[in-house]
DODO-570382 format. One record per residue (C-alpha): residue in three letters; y, z, x. Coordinates in nm, 4 decimals. Layout:
REM DODO-570382
{res: ala | py: Y | pz: Z | px: X}
...
//
This chain:
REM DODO-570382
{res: unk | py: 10.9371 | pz: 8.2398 | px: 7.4113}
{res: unk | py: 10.8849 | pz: 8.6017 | px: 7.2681}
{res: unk | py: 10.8039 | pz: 8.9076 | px: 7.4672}
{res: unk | py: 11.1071 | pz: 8.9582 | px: 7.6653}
{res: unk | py: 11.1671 | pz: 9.3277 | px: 7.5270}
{res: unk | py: 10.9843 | pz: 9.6066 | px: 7.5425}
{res: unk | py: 11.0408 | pz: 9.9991 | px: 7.4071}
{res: unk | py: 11.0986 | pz: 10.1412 | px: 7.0764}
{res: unk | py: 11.3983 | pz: 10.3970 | px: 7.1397}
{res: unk | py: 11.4792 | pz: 10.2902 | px: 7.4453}
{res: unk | py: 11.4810 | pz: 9.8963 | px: 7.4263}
{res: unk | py: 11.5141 | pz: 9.6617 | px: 7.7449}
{res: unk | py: 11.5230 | pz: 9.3093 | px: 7.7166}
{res: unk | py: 11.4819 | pz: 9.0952 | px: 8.0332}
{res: unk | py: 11.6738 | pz: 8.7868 | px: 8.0432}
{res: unk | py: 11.7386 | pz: 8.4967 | px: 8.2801}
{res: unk | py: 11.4757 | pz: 8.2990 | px: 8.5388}
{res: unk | py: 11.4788 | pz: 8.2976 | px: 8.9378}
{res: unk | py: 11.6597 | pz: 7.9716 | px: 8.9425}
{res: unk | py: 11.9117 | pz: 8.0101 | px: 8.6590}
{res: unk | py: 12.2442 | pz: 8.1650 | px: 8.6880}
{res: unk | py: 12.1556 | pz: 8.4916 | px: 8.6543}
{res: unk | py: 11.8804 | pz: 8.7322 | px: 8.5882}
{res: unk | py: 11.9904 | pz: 9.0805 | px: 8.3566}
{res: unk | py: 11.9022 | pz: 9.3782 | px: 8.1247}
{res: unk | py: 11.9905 | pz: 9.4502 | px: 7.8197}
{res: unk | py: 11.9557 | pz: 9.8063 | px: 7.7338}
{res: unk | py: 11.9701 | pz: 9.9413 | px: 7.3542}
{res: unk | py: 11.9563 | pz: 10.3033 | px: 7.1751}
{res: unk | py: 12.1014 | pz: 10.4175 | px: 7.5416}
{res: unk | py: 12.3424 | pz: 10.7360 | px: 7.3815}
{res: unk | py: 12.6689 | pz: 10.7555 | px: 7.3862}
{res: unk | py: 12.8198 | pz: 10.9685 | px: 7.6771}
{res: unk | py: 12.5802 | pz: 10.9253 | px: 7.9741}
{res: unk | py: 12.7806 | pz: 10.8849 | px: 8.2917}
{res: unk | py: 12.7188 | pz: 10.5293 | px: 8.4472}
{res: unk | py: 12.8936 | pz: 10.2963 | px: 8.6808}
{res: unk | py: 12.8219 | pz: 9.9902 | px: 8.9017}
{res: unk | py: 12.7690 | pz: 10.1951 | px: 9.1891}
{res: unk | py: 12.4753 | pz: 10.4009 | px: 9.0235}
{res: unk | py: 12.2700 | pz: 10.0700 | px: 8.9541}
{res: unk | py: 12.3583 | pz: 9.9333 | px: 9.2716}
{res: unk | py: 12.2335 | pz: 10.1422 | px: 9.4773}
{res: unk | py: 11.9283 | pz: 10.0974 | px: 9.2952}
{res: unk | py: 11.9293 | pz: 9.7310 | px: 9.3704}
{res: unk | py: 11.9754 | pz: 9.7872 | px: 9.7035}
{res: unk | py: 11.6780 | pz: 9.9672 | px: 9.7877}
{res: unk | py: 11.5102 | pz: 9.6042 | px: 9.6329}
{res: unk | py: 11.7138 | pz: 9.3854 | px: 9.7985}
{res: unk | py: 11.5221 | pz: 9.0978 | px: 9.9695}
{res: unk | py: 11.5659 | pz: 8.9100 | px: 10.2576}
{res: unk | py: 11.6087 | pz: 9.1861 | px: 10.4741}
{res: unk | py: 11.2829 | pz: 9.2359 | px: 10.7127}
{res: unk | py: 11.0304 | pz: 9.0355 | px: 10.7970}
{res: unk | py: 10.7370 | pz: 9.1703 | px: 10.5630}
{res: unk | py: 10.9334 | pz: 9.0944 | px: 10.2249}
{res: unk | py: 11.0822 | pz: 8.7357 | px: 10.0946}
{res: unk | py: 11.3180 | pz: 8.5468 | px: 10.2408}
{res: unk | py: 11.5177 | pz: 8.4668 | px: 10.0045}
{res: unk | py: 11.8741 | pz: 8.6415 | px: 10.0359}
{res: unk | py: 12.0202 | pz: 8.7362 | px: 9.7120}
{res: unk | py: 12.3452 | pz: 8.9869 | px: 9.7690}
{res: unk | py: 12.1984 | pz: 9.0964 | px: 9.3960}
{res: unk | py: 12.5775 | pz: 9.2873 | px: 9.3038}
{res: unk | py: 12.5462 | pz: 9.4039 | px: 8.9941}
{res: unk | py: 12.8112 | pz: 9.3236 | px: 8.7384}
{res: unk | py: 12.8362 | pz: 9.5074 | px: 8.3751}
{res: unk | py: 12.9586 | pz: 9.3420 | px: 8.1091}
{res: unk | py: 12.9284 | pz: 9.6079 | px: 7.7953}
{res: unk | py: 12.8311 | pz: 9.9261 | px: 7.6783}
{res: unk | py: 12.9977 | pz: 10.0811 | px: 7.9492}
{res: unk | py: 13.3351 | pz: 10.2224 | px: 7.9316}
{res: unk | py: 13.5549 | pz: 10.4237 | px: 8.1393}
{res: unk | py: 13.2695 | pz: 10.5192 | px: 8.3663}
{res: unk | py: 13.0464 | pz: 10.6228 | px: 8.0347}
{res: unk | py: 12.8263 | pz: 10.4517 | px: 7.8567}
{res: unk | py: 12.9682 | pz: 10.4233 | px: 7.5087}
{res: unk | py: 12.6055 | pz: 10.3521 | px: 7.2962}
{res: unk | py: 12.6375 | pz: 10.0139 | px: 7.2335}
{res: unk | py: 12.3890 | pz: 9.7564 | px: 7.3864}
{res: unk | py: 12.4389 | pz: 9.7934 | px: 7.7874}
{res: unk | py: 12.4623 | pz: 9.4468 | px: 7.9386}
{res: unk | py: 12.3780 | pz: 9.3849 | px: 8.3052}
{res: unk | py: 12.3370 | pz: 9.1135 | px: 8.5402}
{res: unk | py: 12.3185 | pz: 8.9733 | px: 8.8952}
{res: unk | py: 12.4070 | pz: 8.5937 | px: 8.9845}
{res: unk | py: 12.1417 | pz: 8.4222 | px: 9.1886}
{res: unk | py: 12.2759 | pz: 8.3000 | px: 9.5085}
{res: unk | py: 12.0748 | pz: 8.1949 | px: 9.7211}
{res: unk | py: 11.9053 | pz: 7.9062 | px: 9.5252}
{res: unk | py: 11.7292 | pz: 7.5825 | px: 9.6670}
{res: unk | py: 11.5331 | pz: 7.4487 | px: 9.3970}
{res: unk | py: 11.4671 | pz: 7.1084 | px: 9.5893}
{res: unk | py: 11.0827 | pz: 7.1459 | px: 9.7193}
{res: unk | py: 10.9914 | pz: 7.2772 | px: 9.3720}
{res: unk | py: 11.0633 | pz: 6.8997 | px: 9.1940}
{res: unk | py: 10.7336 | pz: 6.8275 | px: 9.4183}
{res: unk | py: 10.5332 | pz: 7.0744 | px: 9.2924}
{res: unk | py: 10.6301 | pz: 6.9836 | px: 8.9312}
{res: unk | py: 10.3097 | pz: 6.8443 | px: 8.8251}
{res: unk | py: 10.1144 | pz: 7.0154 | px: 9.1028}
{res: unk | py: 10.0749 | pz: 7.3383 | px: 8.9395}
{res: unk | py: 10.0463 | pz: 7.6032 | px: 9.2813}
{res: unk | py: 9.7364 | pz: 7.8325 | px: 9.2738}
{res: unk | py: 9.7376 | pz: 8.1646 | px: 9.2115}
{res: unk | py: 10.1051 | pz: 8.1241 | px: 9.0039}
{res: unk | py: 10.1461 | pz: 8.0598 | px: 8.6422}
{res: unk | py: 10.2572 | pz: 7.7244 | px: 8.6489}
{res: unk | py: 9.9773 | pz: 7.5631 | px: 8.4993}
{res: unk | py: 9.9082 | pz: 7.8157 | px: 8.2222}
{res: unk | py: 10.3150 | pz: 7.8199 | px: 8.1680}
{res: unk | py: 10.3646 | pz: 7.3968 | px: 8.1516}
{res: unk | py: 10.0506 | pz: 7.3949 | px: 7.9281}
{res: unk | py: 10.2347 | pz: 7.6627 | px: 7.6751}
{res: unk | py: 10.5682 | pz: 7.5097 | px: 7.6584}
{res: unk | py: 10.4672 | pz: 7.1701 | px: 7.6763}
{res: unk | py: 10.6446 | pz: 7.1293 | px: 8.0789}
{res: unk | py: 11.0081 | pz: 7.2337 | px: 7.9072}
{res: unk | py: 11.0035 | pz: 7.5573 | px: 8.0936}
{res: unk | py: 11.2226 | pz: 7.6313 | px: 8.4386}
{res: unk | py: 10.9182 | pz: 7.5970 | px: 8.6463}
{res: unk | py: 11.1698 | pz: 7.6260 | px: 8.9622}
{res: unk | py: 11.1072 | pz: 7.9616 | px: 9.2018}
{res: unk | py: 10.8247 | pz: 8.0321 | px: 8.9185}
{res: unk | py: 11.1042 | pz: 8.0999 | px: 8.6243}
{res: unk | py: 11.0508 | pz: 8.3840 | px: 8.4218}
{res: unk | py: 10.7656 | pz: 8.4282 | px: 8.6060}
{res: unk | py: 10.9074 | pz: 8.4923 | px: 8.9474}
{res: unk | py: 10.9059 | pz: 8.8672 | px: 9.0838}
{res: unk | py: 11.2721 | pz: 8.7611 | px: 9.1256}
{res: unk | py: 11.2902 | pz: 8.8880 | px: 8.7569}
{res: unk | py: 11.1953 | pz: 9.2892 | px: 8.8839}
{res: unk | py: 11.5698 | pz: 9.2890 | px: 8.9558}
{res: unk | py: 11.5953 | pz: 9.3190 | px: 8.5595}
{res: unk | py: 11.3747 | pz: 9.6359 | px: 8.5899}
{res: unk | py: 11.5502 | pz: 9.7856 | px: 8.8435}
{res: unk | py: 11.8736 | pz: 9.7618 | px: 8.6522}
{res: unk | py: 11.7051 | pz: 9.8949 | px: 8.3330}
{res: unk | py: 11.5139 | pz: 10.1376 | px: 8.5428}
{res: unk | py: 11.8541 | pz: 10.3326 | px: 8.6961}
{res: unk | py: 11.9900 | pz: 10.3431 | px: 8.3123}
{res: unk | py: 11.6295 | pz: 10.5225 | px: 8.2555}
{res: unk | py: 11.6873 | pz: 10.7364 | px: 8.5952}
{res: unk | py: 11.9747 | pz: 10.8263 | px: 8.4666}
{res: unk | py: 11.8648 | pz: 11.0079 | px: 8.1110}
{res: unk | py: 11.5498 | pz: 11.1219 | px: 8.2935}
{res: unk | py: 11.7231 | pz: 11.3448 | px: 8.5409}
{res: unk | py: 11.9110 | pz: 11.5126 | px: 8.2675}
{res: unk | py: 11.5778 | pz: 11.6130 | px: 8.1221}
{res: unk | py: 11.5060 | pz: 11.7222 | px: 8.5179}
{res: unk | py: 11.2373 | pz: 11.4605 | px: 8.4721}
{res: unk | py: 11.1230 | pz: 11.2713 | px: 8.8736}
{res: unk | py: 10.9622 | pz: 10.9666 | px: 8.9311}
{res: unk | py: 10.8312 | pz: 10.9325 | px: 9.3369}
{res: unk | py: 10.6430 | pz: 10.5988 | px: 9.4281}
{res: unk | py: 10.5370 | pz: 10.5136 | px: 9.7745}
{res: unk | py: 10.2573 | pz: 10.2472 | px: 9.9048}
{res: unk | py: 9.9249 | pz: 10.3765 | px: 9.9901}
{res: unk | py: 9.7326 | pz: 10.0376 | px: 10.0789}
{res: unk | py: 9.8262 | pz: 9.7291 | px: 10.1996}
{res: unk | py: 9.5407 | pz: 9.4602 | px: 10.2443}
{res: unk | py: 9.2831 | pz: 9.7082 | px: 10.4689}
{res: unk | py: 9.4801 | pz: 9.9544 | px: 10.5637}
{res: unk | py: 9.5367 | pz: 10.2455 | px: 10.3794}
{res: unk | py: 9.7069 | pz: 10.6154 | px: 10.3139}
{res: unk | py: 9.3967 | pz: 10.8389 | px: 10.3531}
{res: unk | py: 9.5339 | pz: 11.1683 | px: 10.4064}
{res: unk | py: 9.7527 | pz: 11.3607 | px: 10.1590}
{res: unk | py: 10.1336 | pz: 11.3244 | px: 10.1863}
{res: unk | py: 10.3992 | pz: 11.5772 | px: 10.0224}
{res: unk | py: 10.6450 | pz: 11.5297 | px: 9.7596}
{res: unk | py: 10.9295 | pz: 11.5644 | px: 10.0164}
{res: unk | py: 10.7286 | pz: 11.3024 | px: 10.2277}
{res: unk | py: 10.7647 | pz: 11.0427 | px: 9.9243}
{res: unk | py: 11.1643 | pz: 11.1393 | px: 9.9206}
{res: unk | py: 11.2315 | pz: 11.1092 | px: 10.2896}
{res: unk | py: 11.0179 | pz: 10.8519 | px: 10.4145}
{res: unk | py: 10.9677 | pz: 10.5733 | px: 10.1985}
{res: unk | py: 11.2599 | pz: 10.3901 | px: 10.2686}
{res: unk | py: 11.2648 | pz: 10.4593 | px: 10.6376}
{res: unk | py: 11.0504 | pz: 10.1532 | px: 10.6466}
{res: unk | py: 11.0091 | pz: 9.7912 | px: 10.4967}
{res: unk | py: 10.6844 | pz: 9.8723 | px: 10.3164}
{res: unk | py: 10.7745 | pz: 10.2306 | px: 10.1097}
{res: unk | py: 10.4608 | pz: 10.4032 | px: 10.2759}
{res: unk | py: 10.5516 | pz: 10.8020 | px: 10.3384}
{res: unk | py: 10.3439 | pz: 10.7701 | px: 10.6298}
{res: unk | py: 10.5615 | pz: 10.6518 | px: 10.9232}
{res: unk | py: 10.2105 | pz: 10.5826 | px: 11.1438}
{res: unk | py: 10.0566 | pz: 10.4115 | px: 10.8612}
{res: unk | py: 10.3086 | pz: 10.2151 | px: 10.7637}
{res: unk | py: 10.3297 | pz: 10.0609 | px: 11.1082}
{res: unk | py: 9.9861 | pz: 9.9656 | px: 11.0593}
{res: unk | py: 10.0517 | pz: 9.8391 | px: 10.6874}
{res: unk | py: 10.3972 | pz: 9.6381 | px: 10.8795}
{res: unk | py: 10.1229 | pz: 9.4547 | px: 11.1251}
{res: unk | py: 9.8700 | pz: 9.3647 | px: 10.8914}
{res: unk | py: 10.1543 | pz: 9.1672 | px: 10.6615}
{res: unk | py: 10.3145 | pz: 9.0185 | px: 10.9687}
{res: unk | py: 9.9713 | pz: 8.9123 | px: 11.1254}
{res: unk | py: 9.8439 | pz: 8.7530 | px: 10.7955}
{res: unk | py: 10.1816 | pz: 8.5501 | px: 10.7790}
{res: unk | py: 10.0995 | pz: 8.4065 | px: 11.0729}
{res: unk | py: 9.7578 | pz: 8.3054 | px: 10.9837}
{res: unk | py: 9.9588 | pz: 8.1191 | px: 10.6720}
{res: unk | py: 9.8304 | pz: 8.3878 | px: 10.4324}
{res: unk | py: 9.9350 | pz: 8.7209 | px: 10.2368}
{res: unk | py: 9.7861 | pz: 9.0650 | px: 10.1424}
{res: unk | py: 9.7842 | pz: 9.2732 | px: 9.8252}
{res: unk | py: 9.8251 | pz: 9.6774 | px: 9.7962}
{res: unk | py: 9.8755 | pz: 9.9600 | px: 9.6335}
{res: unk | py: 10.1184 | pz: 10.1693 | px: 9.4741}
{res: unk | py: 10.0950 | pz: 10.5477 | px: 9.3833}
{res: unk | py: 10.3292 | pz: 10.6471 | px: 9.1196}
{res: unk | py: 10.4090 | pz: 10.9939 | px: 9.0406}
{res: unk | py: 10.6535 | pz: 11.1910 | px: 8.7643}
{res: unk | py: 10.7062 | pz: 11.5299 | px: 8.8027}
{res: unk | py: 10.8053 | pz: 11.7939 | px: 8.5263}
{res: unk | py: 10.7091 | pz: 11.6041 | px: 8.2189}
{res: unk | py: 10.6948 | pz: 11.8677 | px: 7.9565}
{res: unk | py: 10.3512 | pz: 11.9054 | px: 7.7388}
{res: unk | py: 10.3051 | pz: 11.6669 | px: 7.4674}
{res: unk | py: 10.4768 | pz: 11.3245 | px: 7.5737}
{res: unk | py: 10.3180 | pz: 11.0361 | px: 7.3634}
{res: unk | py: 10.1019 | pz: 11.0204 | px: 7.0684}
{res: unk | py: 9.7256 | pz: 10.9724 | px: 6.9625}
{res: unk | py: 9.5369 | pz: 10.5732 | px: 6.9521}
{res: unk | py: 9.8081 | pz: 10.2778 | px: 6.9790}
{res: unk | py: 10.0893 | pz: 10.5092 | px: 7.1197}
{res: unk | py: 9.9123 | pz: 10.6806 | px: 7.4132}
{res: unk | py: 10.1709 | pz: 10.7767 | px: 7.7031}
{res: unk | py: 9.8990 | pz: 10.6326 | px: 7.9512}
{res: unk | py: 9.8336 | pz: 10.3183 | px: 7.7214}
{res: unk | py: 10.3085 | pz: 10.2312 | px: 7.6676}
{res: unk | py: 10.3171 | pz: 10.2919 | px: 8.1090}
{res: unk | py: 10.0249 | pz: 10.0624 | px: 8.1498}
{res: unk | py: 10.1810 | pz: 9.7921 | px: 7.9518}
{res: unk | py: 10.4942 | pz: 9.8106 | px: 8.1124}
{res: unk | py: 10.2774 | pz: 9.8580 | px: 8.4541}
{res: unk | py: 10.1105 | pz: 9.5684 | px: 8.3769}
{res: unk | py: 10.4460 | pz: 9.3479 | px: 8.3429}
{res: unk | py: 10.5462 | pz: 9.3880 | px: 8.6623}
{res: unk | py: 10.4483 | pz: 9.0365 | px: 8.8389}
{res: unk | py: 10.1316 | pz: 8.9968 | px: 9.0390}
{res: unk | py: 10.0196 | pz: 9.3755 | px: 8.8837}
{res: unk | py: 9.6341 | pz: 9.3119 | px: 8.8609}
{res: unk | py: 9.4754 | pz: 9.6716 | px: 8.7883}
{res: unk | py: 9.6130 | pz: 10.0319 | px: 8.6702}
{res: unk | py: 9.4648 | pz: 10.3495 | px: 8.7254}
{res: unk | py: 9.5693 | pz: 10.7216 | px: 8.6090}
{res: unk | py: 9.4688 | pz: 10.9844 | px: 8.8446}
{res: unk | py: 9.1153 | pz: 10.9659 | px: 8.9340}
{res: unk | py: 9.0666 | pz: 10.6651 | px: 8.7445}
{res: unk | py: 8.8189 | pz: 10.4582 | px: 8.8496}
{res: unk | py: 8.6596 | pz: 10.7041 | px: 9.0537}
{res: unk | py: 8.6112 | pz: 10.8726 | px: 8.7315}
{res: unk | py: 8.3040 | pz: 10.6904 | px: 8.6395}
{res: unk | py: 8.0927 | pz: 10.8443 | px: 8.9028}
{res: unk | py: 8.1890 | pz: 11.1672 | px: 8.9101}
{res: unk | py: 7.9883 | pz: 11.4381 | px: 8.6396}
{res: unk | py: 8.1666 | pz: 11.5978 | px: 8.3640}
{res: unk | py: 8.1938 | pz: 11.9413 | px: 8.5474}
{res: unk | py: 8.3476 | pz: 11.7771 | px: 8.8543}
{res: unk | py: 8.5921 | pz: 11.5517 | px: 8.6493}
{res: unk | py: 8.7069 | pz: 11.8153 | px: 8.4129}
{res: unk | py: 9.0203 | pz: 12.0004 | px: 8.5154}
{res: unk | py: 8.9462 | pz: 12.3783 | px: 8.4783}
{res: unk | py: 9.2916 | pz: 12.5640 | px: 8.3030}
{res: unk | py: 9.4674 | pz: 12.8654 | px: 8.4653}
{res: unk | py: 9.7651 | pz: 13.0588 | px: 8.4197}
{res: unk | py: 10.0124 | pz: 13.1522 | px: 8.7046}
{res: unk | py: 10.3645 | pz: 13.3009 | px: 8.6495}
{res: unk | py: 10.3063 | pz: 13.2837 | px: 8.2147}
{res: unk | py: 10.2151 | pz: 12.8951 | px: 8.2928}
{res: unk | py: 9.9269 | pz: 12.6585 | px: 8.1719}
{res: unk | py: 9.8438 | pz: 12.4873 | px: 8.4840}
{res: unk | py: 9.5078 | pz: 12.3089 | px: 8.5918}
{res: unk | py: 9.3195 | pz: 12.3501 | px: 8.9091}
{res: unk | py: 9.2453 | pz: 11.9872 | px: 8.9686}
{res: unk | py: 9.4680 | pz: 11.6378 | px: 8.8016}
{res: unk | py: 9.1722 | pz: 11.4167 | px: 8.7584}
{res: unk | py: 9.3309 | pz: 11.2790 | px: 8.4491}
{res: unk | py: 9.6548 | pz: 11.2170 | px: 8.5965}
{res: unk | py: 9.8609 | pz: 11.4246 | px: 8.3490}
{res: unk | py: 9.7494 | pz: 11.2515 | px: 8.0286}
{res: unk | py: 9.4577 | pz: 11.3728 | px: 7.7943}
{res: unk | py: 9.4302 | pz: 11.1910 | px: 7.4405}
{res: unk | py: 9.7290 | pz: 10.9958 | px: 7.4932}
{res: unk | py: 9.9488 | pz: 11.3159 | px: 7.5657}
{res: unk | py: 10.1625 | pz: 11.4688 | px: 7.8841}
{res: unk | py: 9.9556 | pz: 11.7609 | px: 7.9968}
{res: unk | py: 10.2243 | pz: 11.9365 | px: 8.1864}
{res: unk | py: 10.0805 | pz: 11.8511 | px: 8.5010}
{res: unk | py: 10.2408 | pz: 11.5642 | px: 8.7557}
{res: unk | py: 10.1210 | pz: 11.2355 | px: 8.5612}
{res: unk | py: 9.9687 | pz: 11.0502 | px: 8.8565}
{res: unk | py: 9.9213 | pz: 10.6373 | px: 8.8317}
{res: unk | py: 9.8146 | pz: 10.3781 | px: 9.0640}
{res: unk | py: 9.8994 | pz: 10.0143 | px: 9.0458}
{res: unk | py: 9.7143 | pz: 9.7071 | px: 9.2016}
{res: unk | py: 9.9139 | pz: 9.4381 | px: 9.3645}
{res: unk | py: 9.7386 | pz: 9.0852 | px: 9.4061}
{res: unk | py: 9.8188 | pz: 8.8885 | px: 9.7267}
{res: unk | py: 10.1501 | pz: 8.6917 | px: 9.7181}
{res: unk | py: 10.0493 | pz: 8.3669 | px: 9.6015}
{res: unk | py: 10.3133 | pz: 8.1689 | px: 9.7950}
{res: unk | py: 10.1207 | pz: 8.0947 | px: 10.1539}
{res: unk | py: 10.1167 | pz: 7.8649 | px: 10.4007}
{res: unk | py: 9.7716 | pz: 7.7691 | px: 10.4089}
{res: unk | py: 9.6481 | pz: 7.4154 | px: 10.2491}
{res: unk | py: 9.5157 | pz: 7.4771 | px: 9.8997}
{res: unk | py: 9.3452 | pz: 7.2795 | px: 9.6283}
{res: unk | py: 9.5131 | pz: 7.1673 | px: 9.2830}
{res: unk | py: 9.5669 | pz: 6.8863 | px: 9.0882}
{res: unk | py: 9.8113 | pz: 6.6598 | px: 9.0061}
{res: unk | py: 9.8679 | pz: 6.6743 | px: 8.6389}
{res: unk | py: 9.9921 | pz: 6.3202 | px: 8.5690}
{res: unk | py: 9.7477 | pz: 6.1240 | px: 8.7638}
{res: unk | py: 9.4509 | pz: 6.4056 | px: 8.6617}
{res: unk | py: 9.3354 | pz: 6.3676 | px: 9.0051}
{res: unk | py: 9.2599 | pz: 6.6688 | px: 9.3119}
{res: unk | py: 9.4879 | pz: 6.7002 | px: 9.5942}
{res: unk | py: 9.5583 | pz: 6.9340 | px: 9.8793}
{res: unk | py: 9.8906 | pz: 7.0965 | px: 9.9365}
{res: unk | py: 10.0381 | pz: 7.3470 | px: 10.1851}
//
C-alpha cells in the first residue's frame, strides 16, 4: 500500500487504521530546536475530538496523544517525530456483516477489489475519517513552525446541506466563534440553523455535506513554484486527502468562469510602501505563486456515507443484490 506520505521538506507519513491499535504521524526534516510538548498537540486534538455533541460521530475516542521520538526535553531534537493515539473505543462486531456487502458511498468495494479482501475493512480502515487524527497531529507540528514565520491559518464552515454563511464574517469572527459551537461556523445564528439541518436529517436516517472556507494570512510573495509545484496545485492534493473531500476551490473559483476578465482581474495598489490588490479573486495564488494577499480556499464535503436509511449493494460472494440499513 503506497501513498501514506506526503511533502518534500516537510514529510508526514500517516500510519495506522480506525480499528487497529493506533492511528499516528510521523513527521521528518522537522528542525532541530522547535519547542513542542504533548500539551501543544493535544490541544489540537481536542478541538477534533468526537463523540461529544450530537451533530458529529459517536464514537468516543479520549484521542491522548503520546510521543514516542524526536522530541526531547520539551524540544524537538530533528530526528523523525513519532506520534500516536490508541483507539479506544472499538466495536468491530457489525462490520464482519458487512464484509462482503461493500456499503455505498465508502470505499469498501474499490479497497477489497485492490488488495484482494486482505485489507482492515473494519470502521472503513485507512479509509476512515478516523485517520484525520493523523493530520491533526502533523498539522500542530506545522502550526508550530508556521507561527514562527507569523504565518495564520483560520477555517470555519460556511454551508452545511442548504444552509449557508451568506454575509461576510471577520477574521476575529473565525478566532472567537468557531468553536463556540459543534459545527465551526463564525456565525452563531447560522450555525444554529446549520446544528438543525444535521440533527433533522439524522432523524430522517440520512446526512448532509458542506463547506469549508480556509484562509492563511501573511504568506509572504512568492510561495511555490511554476507547472507541477504550484502552491494552489501541493494544498489541493493534500485538500483532496482529507476523507469524503469531493471539490476544491481557490478564491473565486468556480465563480470564475462567468465572470469577464476585467471583473476577475485583481487591480494592484500601493498603501503604506505595500503591493496590495483591490479585490482576491485568485485567492492569493497567480502561476502557482503566493501573491501576498490572504490565500483563500474552499473545500467540498460529501454527505457522511454512514446512514440509517435502507440502501442497495451486493453481496460479493453470492454476486447477488440486497438491501441493507
Amino acid at each position: 500500500m503506497n501513498g501514506n506520505s506526503i511533502g518534500k521538506v516537510f514529510v508526514f507519513t500517516c500510519i495506522g487504521e480506525s480499528h487497529g491499535l493506533i492511528v499516528g504521524a510521523i513527521i521528518d526534516g522537522c528542525p532541530a530546536g522547535l519547542p513542542l510538548t504533548e500539551a501543544d498537540v493535544q490541544s489540537e486534538l481536542d478541538k477534533r475530538r468526537p463523540g461529544l455533541s450530537g451533530v458529529s460521530t459517536p464514537r468516543l475516542e479520549e484521542d491522548r496523544v503520546e510521543i514516542l521520538s524526536g522530541v526531547y526535553r520539551g524540544y524537538t531534537t530533528g530526528a523523525p517525530i513519532c506520534m500516536i493515539v490508541r483507539n479506544r473505543d472499538v466495536d468491530s462486531k457489525p462490520y464482519e456483516a458487512i464484509r462482503f456487502r461493500p456499503r455505498p458511498g465508502h470505499a469498501d468495494y474499490p479497497a477489497a477489489v485492490k488488495y484482494g479482501g486482505f485489507n482492515d475493512y473494519r470502521g472503513g480502515g485507512r479509509f476512515s475519517g478516523r485517520m484525520t487524527a493523523a493530520y491533526v497531529m502533523a498539522g500542530a507540528v506545522a502550526k508550530k513552525l508556521l507561527n514562527l514565520l507569523e504565518i495564520e491559518v483560520l477555517a470555519h464552515t460556511v454551508q452545511i446541506g442548504k444552509v449557508k454563511l451568506s454575509k461576510r464574517v471577520s477574521y476575529e469572527d473565525i478566532r472567537v466563534n468557531v468553536y463556540r459551537n459543534a459545527v465551526r461556523c463564525a456565525d452563531p445564528e447560522v450555525a444554529a440553523l446549520m446544528e438543525d439541518a444535521v440533527l433533522k436529517a439524522a432523524e430522517e436516517g440520512d446526512s448532509l455535506g458542506g463547506v469549508v472556507e480556509g484562509i492563511a494570512l501573511n504568506v509572504p510573495v512568492g510561495v511555490g513554484e511554476p507547472i507541477f509545484d504550484s502552491l494552489d496545485s501541493d494544498l489541493a492534493k493534500m485538500l483532496f486527502n482529507i476523507p469524503a473531500v469531493k471539490g476544491v476551490e481557490f478564491g473565486a473559483g468556480f465563480k470564475a468562469a462567468s465572470m469577464r476578465g476585467s471583473e476577475n482581474n485583481d487591480q494592484y495598489v500601493v498603501k503604506d510602501g505595500k503591493v496590495f490588490t483591490l479585490t482576491n479573486n485568485a485567492g492569493g495564488i497567480l502561476g502557482g505563486l503566493s501573491t501576498g494577499m490572504p490565500i483563500v480556499v474552499r473545500v467540498a464535503f460529501k454527505p457522511t456515507p454512514s446512514i440509517s436509511k435502507k440502501q442497495r449493494t451486493v453481496d460479493l460472494k453470492e454476486m447477488r443484490e440486497v438491501d441493507e440499513g
